[in-house]
Kinemage of the C-alpha trace (Angstrom):
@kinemage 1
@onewidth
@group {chain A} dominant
@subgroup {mainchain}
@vectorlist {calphas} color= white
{ca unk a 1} P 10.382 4.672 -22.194
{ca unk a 2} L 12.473 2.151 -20.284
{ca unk a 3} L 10.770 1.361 -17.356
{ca unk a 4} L 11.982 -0.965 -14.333
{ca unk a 5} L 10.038 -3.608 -12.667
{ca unk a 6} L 10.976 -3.735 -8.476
{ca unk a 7} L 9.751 -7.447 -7.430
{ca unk a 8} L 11.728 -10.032 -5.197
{ca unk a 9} L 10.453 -13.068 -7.185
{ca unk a 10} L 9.319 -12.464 -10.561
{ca unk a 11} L 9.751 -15.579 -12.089
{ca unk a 12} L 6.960 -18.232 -10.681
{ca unk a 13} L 3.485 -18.895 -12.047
{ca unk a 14} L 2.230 -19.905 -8.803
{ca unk a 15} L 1.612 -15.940 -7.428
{ca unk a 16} L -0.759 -13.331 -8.922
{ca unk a 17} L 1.663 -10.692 -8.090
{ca unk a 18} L 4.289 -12.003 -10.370
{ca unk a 19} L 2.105 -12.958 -12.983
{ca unk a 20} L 1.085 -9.840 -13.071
{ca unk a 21} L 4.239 -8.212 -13.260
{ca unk a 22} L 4.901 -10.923 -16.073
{ca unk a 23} L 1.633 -9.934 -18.104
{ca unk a 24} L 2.110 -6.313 -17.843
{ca unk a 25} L 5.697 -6.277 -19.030
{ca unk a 26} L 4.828 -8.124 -21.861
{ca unk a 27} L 2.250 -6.263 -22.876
{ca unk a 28} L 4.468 -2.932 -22.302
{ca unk a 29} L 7.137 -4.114 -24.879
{ca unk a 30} L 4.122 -4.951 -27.439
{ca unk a 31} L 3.884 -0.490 -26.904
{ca unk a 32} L 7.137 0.126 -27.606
{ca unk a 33} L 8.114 0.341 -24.124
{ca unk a 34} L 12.140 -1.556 -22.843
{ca unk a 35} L 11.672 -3.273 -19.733
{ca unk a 36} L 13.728 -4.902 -17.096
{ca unk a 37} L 13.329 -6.561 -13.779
{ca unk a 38} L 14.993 -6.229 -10.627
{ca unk a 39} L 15.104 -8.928 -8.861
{ca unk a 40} L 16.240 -11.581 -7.001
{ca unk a 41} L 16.160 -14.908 -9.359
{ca unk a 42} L 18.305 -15.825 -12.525
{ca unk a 43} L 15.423 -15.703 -15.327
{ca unk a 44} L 15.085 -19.895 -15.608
{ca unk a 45} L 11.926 -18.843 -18.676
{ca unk a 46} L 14.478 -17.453 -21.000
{ca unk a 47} L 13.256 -18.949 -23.915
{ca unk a 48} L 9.766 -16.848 -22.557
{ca unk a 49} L 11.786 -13.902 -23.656
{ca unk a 50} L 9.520 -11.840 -20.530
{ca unk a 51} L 12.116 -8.989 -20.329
{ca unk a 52} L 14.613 -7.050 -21.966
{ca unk a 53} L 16.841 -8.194 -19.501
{ca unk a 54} L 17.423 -8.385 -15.673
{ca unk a 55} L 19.651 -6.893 -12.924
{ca unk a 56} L 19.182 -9.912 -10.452
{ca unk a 57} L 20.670 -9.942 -6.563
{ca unk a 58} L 21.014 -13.319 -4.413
{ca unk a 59} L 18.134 -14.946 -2.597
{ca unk a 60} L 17.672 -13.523 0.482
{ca unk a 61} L 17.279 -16.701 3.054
{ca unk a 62} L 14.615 -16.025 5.985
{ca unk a 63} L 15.325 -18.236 9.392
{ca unk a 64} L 12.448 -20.310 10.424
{ca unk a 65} L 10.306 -19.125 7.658
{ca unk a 66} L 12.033 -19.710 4.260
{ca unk a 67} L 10.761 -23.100 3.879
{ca unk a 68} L 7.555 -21.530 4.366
{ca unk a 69} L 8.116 -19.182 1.614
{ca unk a 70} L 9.427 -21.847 -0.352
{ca unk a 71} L 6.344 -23.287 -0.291
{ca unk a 72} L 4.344 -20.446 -1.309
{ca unk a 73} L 7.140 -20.062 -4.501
{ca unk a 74} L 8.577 -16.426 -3.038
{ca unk a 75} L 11.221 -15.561 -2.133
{ca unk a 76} L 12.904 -12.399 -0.524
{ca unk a 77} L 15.616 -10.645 -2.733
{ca unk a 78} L 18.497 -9.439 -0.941
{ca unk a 79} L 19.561 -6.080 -0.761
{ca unk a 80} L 22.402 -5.237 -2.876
{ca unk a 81} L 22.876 -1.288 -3.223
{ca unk a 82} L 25.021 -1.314 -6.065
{ca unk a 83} L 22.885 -3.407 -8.017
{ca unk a 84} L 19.620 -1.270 -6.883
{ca unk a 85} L 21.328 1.701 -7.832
{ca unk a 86} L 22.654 0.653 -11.238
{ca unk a 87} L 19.255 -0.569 -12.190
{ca unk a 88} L 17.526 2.722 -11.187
{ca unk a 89} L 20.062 4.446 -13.142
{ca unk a 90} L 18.981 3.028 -16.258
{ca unk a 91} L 15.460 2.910 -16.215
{ca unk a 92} L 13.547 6.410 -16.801
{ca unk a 93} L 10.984 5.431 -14.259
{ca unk a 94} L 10.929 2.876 -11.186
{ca unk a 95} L 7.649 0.838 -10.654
{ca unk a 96} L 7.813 -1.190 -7.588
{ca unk a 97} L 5.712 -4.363 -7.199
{ca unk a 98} L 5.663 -5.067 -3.514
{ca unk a 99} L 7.155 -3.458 -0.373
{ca unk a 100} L 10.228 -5.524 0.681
{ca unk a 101} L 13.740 -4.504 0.990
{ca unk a 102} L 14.947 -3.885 -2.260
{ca unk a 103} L 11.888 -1.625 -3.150
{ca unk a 104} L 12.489 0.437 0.021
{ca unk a 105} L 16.131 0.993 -1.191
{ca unk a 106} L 15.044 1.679 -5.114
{ca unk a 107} L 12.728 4.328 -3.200
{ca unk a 108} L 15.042 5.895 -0.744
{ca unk a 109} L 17.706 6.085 -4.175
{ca unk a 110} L 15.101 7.486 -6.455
{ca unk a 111} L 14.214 10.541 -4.455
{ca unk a 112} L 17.698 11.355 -3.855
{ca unk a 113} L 18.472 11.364 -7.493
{ca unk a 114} L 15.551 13.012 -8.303
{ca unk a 115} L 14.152 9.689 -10.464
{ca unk a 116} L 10.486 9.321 -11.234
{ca unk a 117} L 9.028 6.197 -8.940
{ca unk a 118} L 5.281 4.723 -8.573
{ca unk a 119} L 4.670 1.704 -6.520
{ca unk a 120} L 1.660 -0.870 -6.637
{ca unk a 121} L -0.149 -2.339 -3.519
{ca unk a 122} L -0.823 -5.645 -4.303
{ca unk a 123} L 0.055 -7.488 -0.963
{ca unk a 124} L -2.490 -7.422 1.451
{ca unk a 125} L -1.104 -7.749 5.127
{ca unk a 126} L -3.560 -10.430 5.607
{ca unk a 127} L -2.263 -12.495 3.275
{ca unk a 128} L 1.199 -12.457 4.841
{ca unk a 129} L -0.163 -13.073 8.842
{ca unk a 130} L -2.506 -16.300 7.115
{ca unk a 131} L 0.341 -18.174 6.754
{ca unk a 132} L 1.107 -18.115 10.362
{ca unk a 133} L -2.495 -18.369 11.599
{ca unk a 134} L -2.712 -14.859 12.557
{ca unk a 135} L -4.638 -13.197 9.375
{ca unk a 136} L -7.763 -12.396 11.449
{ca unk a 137} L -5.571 -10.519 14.317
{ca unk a 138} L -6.370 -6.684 13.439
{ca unk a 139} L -3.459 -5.398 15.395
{ca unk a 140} L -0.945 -7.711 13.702
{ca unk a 141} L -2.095 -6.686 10.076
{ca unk a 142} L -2.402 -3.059 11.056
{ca unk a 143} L 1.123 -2.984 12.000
{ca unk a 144} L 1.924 -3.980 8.609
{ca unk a 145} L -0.400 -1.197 7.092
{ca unk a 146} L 1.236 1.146 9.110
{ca unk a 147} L 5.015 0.439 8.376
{ca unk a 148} L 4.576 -0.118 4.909
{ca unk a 149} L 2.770 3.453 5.160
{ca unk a 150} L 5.799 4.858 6.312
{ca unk a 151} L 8.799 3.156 4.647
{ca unk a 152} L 7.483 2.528 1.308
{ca unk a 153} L 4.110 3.980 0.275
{ca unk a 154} L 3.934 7.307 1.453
{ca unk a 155} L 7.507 8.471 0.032
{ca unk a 156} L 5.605 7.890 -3.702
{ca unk a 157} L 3.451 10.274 -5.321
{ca unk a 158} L 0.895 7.161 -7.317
{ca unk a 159} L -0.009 3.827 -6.331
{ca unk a 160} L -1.988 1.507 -8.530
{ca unk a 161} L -4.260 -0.655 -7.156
{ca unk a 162} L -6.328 -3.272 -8.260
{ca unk a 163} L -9.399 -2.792 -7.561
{ca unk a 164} L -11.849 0.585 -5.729
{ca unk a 165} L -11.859 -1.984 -2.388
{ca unk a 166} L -7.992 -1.894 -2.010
{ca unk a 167} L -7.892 1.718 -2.993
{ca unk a 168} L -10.214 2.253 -0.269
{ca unk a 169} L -8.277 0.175 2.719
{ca unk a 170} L -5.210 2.337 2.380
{ca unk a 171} L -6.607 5.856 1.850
{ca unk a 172} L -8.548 5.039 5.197
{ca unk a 173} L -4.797 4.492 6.633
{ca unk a 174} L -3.606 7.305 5.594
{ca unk a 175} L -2.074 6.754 2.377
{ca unk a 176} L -1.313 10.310 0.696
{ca unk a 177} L -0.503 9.715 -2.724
{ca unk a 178} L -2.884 9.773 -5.857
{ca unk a 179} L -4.698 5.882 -6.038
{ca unk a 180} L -5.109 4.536 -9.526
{ca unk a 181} L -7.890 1.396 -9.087
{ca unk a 182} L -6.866 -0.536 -12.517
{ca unk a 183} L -7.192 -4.235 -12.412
{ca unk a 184} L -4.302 -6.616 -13.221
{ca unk a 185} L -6.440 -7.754 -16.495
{ca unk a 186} L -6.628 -10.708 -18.042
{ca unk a 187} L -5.180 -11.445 -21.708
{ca unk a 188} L -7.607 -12.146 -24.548
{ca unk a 189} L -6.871 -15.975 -24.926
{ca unk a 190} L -9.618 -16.029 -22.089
{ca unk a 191} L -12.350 -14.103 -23.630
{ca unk a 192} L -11.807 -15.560 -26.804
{ca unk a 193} L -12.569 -19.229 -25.342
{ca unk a 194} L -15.354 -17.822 -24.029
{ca unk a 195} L -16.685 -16.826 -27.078
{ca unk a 196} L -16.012 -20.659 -28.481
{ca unk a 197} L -17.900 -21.808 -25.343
{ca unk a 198} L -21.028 -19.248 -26.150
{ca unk a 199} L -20.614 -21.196 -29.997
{ca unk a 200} L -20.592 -24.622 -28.530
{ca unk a 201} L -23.569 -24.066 -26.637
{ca unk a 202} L -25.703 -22.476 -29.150
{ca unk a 203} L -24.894 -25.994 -31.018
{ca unk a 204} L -25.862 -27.919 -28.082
{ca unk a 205} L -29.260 -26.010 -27.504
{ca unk a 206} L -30.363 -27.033 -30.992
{ca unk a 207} L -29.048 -30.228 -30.809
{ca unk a 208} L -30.417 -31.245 -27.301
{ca unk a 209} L -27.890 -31.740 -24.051
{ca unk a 210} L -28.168 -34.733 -22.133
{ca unk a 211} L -28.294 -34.867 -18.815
{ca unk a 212} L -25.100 -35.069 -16.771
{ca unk a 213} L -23.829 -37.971 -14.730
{ca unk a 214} L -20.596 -35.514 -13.081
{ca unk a 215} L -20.801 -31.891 -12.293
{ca unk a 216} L -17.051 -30.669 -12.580
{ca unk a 217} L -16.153 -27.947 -9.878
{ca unk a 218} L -13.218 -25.625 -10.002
{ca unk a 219} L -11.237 -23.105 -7.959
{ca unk a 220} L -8.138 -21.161 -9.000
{ca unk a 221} L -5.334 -20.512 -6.322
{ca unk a 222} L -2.581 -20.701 -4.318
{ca unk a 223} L -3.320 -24.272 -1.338
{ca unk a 224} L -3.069 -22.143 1.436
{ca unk a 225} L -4.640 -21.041 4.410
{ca unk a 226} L -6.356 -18.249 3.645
{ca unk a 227} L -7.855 -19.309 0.299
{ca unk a 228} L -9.967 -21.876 2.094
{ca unk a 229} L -9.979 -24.308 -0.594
{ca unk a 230} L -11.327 -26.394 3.133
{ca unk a 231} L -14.327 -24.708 3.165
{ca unk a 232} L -14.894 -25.703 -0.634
{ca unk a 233} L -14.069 -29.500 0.699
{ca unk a 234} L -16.679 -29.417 2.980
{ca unk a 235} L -19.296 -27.923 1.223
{ca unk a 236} L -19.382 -30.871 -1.375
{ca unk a 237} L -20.291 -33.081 1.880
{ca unk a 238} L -23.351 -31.140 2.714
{ca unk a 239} L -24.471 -30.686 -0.990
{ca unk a 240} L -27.480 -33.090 -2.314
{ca unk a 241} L -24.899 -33.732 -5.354
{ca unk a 242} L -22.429 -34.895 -3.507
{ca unk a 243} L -21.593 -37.917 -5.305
{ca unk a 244} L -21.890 -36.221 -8.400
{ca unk a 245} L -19.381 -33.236 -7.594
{ca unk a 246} L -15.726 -33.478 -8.426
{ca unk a 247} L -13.623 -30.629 -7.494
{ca unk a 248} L -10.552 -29.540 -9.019
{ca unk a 249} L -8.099 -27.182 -7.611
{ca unk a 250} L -5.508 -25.449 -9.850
{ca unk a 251} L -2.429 -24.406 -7.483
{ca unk a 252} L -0.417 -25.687 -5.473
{ca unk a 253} L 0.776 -24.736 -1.829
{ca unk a 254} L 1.735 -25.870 1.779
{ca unk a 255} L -2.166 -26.952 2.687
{ca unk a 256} L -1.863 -29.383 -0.021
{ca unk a 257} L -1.183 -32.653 2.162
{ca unk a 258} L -4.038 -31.013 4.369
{ca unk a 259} L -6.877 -30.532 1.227
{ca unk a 260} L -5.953 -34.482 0.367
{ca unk a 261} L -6.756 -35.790 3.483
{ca unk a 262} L -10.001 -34.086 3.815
{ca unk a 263} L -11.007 -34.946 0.716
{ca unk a 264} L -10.892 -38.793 1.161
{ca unk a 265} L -14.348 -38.967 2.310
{ca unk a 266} L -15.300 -37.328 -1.259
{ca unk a 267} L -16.947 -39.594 -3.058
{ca unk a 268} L -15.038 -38.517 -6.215
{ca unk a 269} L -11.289 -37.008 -4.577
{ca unk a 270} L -10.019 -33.621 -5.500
{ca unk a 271} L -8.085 -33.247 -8.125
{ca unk a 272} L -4.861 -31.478 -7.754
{ca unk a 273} L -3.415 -29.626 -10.809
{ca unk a 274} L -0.884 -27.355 -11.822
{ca unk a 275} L -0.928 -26.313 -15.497
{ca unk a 276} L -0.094 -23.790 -18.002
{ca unk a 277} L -2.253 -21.047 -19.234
{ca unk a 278} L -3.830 -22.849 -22.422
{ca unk a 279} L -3.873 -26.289 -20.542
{ca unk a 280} L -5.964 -24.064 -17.610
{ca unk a 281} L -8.437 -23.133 -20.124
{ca unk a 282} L -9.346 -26.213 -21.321
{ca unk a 283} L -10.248 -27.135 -17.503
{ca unk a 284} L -12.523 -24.077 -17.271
{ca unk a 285} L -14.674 -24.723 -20.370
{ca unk a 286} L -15.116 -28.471 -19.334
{ca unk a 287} L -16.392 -27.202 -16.028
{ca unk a 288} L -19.688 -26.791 -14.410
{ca unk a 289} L -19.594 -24.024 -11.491
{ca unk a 290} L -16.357 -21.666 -10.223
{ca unk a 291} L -16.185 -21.463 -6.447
{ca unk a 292} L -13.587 -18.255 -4.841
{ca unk a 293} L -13.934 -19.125 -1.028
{ca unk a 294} L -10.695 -16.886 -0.513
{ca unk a 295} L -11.067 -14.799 2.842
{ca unk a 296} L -9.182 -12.067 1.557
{ca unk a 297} L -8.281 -10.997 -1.572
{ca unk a 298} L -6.787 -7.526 -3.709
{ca unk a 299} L -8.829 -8.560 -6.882
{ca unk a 300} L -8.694 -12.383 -7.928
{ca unk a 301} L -7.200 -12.324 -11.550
{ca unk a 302} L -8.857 -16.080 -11.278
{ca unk a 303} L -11.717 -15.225 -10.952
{ca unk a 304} L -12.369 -12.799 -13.973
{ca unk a 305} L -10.132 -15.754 -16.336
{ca unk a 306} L -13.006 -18.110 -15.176
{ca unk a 307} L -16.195 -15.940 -15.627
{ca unk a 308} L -15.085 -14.565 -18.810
{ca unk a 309} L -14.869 -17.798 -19.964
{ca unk a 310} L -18.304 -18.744 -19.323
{ca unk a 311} L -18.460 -19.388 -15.770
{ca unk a 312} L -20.954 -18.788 -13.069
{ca unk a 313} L -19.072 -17.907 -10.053
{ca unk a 314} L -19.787 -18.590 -6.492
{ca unk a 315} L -18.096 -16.099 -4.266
{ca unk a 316} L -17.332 -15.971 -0.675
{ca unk a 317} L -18.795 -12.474 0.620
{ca unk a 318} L -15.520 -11.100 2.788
{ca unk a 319} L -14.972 -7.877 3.930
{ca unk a 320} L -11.685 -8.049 3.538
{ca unk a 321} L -12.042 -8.993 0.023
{ca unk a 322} L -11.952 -7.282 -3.517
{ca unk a 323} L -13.910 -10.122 -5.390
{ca unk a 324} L -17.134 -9.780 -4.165
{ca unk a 325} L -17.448 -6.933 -6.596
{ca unk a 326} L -17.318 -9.075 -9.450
{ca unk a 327} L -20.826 -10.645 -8.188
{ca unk a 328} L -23.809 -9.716 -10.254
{ca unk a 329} L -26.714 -10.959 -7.944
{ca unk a 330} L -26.431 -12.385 -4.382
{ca unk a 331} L -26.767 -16.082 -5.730
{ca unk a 332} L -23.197 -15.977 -6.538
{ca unk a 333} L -22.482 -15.196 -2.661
{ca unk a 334} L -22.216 -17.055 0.153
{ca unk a 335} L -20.897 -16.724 4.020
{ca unk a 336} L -17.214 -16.944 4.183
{ca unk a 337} L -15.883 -19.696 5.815
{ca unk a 338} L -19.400 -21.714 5.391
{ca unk a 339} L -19.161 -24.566 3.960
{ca unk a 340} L -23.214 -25.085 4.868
{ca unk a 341} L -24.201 -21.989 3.239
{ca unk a 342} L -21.294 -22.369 0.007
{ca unk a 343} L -23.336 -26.123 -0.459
{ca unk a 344} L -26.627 -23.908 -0.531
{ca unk a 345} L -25.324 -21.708 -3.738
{ca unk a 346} L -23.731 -25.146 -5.461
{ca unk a 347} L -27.296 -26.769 -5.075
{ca unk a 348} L -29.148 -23.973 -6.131
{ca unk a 349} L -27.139 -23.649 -9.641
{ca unk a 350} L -27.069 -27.161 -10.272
{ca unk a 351} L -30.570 -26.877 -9.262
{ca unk a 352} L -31.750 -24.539 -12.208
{ca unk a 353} L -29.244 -25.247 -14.858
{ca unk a 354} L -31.099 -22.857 -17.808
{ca unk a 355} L -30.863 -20.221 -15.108
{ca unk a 356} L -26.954 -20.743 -14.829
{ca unk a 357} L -26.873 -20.807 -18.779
{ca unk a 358} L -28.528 -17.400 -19.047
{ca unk a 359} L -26.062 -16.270 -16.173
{ca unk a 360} L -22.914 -17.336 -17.665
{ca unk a 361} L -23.602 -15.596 -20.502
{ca unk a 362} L -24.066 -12.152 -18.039
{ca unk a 363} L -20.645 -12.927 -16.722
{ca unk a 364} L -18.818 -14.079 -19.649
{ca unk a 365} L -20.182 -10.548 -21.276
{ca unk a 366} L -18.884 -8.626 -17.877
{ca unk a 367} L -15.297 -10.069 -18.118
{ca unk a 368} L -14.461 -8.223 -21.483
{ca unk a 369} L -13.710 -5.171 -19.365
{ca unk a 370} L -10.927 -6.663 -17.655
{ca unk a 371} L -8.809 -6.743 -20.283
{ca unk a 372} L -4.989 -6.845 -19.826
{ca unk a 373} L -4.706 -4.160 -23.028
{ca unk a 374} L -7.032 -1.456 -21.823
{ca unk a 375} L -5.517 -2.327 -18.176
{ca unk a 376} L -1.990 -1.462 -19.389
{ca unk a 377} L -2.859 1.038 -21.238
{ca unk a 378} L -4.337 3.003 -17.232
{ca unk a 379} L -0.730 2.279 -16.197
{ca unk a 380} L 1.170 3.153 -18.716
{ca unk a 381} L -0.937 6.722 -18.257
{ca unk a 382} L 0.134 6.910 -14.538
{ca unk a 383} L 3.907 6.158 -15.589
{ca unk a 384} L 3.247 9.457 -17.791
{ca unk a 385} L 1.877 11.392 -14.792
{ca unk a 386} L 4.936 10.875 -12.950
{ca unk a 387} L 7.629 11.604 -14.779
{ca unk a 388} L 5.681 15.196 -15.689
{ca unk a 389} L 5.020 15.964 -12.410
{ca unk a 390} L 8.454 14.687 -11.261
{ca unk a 391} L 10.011 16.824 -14.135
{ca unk a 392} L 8.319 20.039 -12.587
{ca unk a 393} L 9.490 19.230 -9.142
{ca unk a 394} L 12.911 18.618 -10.145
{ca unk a 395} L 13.012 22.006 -12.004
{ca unk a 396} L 11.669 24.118 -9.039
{ca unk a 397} L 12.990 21.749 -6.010
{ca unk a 398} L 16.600 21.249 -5.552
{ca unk a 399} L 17.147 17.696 -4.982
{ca unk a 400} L 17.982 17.158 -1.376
{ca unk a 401} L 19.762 13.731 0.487
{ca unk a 402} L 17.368 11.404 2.135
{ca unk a 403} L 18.049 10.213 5.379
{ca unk a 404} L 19.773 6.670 5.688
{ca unk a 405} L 17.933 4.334 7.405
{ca unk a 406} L 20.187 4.077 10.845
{ca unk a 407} L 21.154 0.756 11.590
{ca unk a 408} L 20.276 -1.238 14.793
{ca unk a 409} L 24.131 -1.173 16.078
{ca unk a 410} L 24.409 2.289 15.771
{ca unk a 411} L 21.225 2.830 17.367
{ca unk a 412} L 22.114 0.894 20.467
{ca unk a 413} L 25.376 2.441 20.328
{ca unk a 414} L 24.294 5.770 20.951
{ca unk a 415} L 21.446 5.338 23.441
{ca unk a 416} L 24.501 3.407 25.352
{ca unk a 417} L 26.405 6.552 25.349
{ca unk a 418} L 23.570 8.144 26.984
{ca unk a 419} L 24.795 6.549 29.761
């Protein structure tokens, strides 16, 4: 099957998206599967070999707000119809990634040639209006909900999802198509070091542990806004281990000049890393407690690499997040956004540390489900369901032009004549 991947930026390691665009065609290939990319960078991870190739467009630059996105590592592609339109032409199904401009045109082309297409939801609106201090305003985000409704989702028949809470926020929008709830999965070099961690401490518990002098905290994600790596900050002040704690955040982002300066009344200062996968792992099994104070989140792919690693998680309990879920008892939940009631769950764990042994045991058992294999292997099956059913409908439907989207000129053009 040759299957093509619609995403502005694919190429960054600093977005779950793309990394999960990344993981999945990877593990496609390993099925037999060709895949390419459309979109907007030139591939600077060659020697990765991540694709069979790419049909790339130019940057597309954003006034105001592309340093912004800059910041964030995405970028917008822009839309180039003949390279949209070659790219669809050689792929025997479309999956788009997230709902920008160049997946609206893949869409609008794919119906009119009668070309299978599925589409992901990935993005959630709210993590778009954080980054201009708006992500609580329901109206704002709605609007999003709704237009994306209209120009991208609802002109597919399947959309993968992943996770049952995201599945849930756009059929109660009115999303019509068929929802596939498979998680982004995580690859096995994660489960396996959790298995060497389970090893290590079966060694240690005959051996006798000592007691520890540092307890080594650790979040996964993106420095922004909506994250609330702040709220993680300012929990270590209230904890009764407080100069005991050091925090490290993998990620990077435009709150990291902010997350610096309020950590300099830390005893011990954050530390700020960015690191590849293997390098990330070795972080997690030196470390004492996982903390997700993310507002809002689709799944958290960070969060299942660090529990199935060995890691008792401390989560913040949003509605407007997916990772909740992966909670097994309420001790790994606190109030979002308080850093009072996040210090409460870090005390309690350091607190009872043969209770948080048993415990990451539970979670490092729970994160074998999420793997990226039996994850691709969901998708790959809703690939299959759309080009059969899109086979059928092209046999009984004659294909038919969609409408072009009319431009603002002409629009104003011909209310003017109106008058």
């Amino acid at each position: 099957m040759r299957i093509l991947f619609v995403i502005d930026s694919f190429y960054t390691t600093n977005n779950g998206t793309s990394i999960s665009a990344q993981r999945f065609a990877g593990e496609l290939r390993k099925r037999g599967h060709e895949v390419k990319v459309l979109c907007w960078d030139t591939p600077e991870y060659i020697e990765n070999n991540l694709t069979d190739g790419d049909f790339t467009t130019k940057k597309f630059h954003i006034p105001v707000f592309q340093p912004l996105c800059d910041k964030h590592d995405f970028s917008f592609a822009k839309n180039n119809k003949n390279i949209v339109h070659d790219a669809c032409d050689w792929a025997d199904i479309v999956h788009i990634f997230v709902p920008f401009g160049i997946s609206w045109e893949a869409i609008e082309y794919c119906n009119r040639i009668g070309k299978p297409v599925t589409a992901a939801f990935h993005i959630q609106p709210e993590n778009m209006t954080s980054s201009v201090s708006m992500g609580k305003v329901e109206w704002f985000n709605e609007l999003f909900y709704r237009t994306w409704r209209r120009d991208i989702y609802n002109k597919v028949r399947h959309i993968h999802v992943p996770s049952q809470f995201m599945g849930s926020m756009i059929a109660e929008r009115g999303y019509t198509a068929k929802i596939y709830p498979i998680s982004n999965g995580i690859q096995d070099a994660f489960m396996e070091a959790g298995e060497r961690k389970k090893l290590k401490n079966e060694r240690l518990k005959v051996k006798g542990e000592g007691k520890k002098d540092i307890f080594k905290i650790m979040m996964i994600g993106r420095l922004s806004q909506e994250k609330r790596q702040d709220v993680i900050i300012n929990a270590v002040k209230y904890s009764k281990y407080a100069d005991r704690i050091q925090l490290v955040f993998a990620g990077r982002g435009p709150e990291y000049d902010k997350y610096v300066e309020l950590g300099k009344d830390l005893k011990h200062q954050p530390q700020f890393i960015y690191v590849g996968r293997d390098e990330l792992i070795e972080n997690l099994l030196d470390t004492d407690l996982y903390v997700h104070a993310s507002d809002m989140e689709s799944e958290a792919i960070s969060c299942i690499e660090a529990f199935s690693t060995g890691l008792v998680p401390v989560i913040a309990n949003s509605h407007v997040s997916a990772t909740p879920q992966f909670a097994i008892d309420g001790r790994s939940l606190f109030i979002p956004g308080d850093p009072k009631d996040l210090a409460r769950a870090i005390d309690y764990w350091l607190d009872h540390p043969g209770e948080r042994k048993y415990m990451e045991e539970q979670y490092r058992l729970a994160g074998r489900k999420y793997s990226l294999a039996a994850s691709v292997e969901q998708f790959e099956q809703m690939l299959n369901n759309e080009i059969k059913e899109n086979e059928a409908r092209v046999t009984i439907e004659p294909l038919r032009p969609v409408r072009q989207r009319e431009s603002l000129g002409r629009r104003l053009r011909r209310v003017a004549a109106l008058f």
